[in-house]
DRENMI-239795 format. One record per residue (C-alpha): residue number from 1; residue in three letters; chain; x negated, y, z. Coordinates in pm, 1 decimal. Each point is the difference from the previous one (the first is absolute). Layout:
N
r k=NUM	r=ALA	c=A	u=X	v=Y	w=Z;
...
//
This chain:
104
r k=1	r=UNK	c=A	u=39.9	v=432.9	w=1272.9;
r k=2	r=UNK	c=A	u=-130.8	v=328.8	w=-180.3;
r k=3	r=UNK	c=A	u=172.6	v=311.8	w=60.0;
r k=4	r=UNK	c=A	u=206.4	v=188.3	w=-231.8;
r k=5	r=UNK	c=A	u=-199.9	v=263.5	w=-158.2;
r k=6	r=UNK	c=A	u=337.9	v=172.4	w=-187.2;
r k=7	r=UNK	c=A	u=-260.4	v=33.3	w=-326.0;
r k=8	r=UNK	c=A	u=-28.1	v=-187.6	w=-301.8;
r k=9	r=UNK	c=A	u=-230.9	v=-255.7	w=-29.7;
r k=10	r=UNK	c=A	u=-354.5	v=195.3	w=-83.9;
r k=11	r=UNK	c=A	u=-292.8	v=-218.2	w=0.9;
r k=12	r=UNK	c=A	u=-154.6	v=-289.9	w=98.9;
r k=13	r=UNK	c=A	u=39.9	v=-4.0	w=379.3;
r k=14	r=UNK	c=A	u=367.0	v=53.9	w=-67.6;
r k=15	r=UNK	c=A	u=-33.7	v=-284.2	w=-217.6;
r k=16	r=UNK	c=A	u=-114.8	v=-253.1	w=292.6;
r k=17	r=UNK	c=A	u=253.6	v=150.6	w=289.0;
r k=18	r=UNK	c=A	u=270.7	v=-97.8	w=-255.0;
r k=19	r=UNK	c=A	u=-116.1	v=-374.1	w=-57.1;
r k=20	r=UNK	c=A	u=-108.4	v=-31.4	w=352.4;
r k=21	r=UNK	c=A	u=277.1	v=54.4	w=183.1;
r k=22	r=UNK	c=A	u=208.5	v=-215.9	w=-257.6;
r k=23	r=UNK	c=A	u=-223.9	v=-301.0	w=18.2;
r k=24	r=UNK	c=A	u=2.5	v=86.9	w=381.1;
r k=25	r=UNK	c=A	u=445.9	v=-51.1	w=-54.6;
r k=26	r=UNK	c=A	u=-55.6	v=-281.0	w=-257.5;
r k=27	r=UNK	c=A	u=-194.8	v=-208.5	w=247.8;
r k=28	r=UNK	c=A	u=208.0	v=17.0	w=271.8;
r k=29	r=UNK	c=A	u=328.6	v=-23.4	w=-181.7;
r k=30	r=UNK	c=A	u=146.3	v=-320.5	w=65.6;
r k=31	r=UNK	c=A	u=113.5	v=-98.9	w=-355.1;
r k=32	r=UNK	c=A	u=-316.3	v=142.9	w=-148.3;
r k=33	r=UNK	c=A	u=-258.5	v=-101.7	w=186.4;
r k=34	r=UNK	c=A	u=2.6	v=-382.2	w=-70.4;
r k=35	r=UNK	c=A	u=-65.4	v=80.0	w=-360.9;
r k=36	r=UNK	c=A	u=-372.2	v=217.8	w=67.0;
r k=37	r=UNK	c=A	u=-122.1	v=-276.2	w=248.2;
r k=38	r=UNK	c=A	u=-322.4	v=-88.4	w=-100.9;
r k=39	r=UNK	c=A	u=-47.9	v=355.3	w=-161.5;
r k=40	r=UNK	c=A	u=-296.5	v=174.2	w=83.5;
r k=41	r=UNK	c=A	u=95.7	v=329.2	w=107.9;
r k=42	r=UNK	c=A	u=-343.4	v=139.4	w=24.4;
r k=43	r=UNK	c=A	u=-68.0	v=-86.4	w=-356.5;
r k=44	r=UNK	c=A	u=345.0	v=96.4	w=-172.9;
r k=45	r=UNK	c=A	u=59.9	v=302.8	w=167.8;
r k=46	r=UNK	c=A	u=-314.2	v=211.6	w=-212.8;
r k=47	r=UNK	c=A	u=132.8	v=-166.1	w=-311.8;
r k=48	r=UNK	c=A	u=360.0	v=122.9	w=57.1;
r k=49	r=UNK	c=A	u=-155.9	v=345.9	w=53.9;
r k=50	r=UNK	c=A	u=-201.2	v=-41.4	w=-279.7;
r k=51	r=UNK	c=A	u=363.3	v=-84.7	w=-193.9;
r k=52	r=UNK	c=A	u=220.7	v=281.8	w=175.7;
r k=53	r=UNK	c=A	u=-324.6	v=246.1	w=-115.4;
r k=54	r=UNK	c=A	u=-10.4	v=-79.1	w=-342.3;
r k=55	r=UNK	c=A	u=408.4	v=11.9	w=-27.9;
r k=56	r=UNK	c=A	u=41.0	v=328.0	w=169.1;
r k=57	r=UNK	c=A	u=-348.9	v=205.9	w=30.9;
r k=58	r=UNK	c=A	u=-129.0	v=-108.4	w=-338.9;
r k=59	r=UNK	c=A	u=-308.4	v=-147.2	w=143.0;
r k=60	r=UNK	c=A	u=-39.9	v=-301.7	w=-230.8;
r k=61	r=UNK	c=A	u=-141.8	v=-224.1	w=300.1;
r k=62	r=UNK	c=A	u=212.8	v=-297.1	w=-53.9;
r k=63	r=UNK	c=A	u=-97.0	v=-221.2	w=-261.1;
r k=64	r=UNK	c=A	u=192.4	v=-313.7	w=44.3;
r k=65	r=UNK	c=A	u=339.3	v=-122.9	w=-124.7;
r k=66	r=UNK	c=A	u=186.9	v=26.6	w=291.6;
r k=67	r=UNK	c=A	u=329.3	v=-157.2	w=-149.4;
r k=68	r=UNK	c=A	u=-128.2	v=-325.6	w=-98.3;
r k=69	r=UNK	c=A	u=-107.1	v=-57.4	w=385.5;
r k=70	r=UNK	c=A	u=301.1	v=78.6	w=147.3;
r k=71	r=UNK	c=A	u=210.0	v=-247.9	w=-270.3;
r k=72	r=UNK	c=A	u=-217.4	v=-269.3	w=191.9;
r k=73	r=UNK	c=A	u=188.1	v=78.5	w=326.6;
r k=74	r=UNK	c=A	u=298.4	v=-167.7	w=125.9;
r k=75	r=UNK	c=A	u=255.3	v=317.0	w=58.5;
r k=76	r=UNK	c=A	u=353.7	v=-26.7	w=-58.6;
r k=77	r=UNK	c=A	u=235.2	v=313.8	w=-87.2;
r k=78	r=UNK	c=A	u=66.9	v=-13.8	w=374.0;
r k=79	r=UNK	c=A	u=-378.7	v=56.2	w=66.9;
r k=80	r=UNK	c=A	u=-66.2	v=234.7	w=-290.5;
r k=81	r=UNK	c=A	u=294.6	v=190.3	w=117.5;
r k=82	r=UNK	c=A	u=-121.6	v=33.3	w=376.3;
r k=83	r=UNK	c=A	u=-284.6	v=47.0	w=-122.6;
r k=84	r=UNK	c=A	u=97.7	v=339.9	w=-191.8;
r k=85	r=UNK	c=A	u=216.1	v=131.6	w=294.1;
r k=86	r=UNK	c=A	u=-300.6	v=-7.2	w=243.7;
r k=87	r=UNK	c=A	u=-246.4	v=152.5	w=-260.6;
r k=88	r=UNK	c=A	u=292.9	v=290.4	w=-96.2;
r k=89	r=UNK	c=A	u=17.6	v=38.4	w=447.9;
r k=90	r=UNK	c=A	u=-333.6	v=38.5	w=-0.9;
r k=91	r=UNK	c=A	u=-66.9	v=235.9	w=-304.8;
r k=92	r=UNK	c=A	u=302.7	v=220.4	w=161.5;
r k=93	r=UNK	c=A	u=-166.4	v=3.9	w=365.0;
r k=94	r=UNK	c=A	u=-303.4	v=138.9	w=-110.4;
r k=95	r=UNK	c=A	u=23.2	v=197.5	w=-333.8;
r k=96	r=UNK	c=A	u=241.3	v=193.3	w=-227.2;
r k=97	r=UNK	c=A	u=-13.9	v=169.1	w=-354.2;
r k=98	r=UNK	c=A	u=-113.7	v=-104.9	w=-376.1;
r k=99	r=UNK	c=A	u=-259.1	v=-224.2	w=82.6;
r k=100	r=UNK	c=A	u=214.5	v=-207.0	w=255.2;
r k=101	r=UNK	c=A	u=277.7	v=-20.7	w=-192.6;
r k=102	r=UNK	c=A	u=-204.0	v=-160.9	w=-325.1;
r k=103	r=UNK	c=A	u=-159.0	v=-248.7	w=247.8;
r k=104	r=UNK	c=A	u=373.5	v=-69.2	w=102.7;
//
């Protein structure tokens, strides 16, 4: 995993530590993991940076409607809910301050 840098999230290469080592969780989390099989990682993970930037850096780099493509998926509460625990771990590993707390 990344290490804790006790600073907000700042820019971009804060942006990819933070999905990084939650797709690194996600993947090997047992309930998770059956529902990204068949993802490819290489491919998604610059789009979710390209999300995470334009939500909390104002970079305007995602374009997409990332919504819509995640209604396709089959997650229960269950999985949303996991899901949300490991990315609010993750975000409180690595980061704290304004920025974190809106991507919470």
């Amino acid at each position: 995993m990344g290490t804790k840098t006790n600073a907000d999230i700042s820019c971009r290469a804060d942006i990819e530590l933070l999905i990084s080592s939650f797709y690194q969780k996600v993947l090997k989390d047992p309930l998770l993991k059956p529902q990204f099989e068949g993802l490819d990682i290489v491919a998604h993970l610059p789009v979710m940076y390209d999300f995470w930037s334009s939500l909390l850096l104002n970079e305007h780099a995602y374009t997409g409607n990332a919504f819509d493509k995640h209604l396709r998926l089959q997650l229960s509460v269950a999985h949303f809910k996991h899901w949300l625990q490991l990315f609010e771990e993750t975000l409180d590993e690595l980061f704290a301050g304004e920025k974190t707390e809106l991507a919470r």
